[in-house]
C-alpha angles and dihedrals in degrees: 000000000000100000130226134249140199128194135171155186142194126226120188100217089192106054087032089235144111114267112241125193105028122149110227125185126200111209127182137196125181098222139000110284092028117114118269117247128198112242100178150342131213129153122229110266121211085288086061077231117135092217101171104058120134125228104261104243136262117302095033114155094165145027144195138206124200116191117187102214104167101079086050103059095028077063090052095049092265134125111222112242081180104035084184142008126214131189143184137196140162122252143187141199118287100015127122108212110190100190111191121197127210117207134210131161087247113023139014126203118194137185152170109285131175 
């Protein structure tokens, strides 16, 4: 079975620049009501890209995203109105889903890139 992958980036939207330093967490379920499992880690690097997450594993429906936000703008003189930012999406076999994430002290917006 081809198997799926996921990759991100963060954008600050405020300083105009790539967000480097943030903590992400890949999670997976197999089907809507299972327990979530992590499936990999990596942190943002000067790009804001989350270049080492590993594909979620086979039998993945969903997956999740955690990004730990906080530590980056307190770092940047900003009190976090969102400390973290979680998002899910559905996913299927076979299929690449690049999911970027603006970033503003008080709002974030994300899609499906390419």
């Amino acid at each position: 079975m081809p198997t799926t992958s996921v990759s991100t980036h963060v954008l600050d939207t405020a300083a105009g620049r790539p967000a480097e330093g943030i903590a992400v967490r890949l999670l997976a379920r197999a089907a809507p009501g299972t327990d979530w499992r992590e499936a990999g880690t990596g942190t943002t690097d000067a790009d804001g890209r989350c270049r080492d997450l590993t594909d979620p594993p086979e039998g993945t429906t969903a997956v999740r995203l955690d990004f730990a936000v906080e530590p980056y703008l307190a770092a940047s003189g900003v009190s976090a109105f969102f400390p973290e930012v979680t998002v899910t999406f559905a996913v299927r076999p076979g299929e690449h889903y690049h999911v970027p994430l603006l970033l503003s002290p008080f709002g974030y917006s994300v899609y499906r890139g390419s």
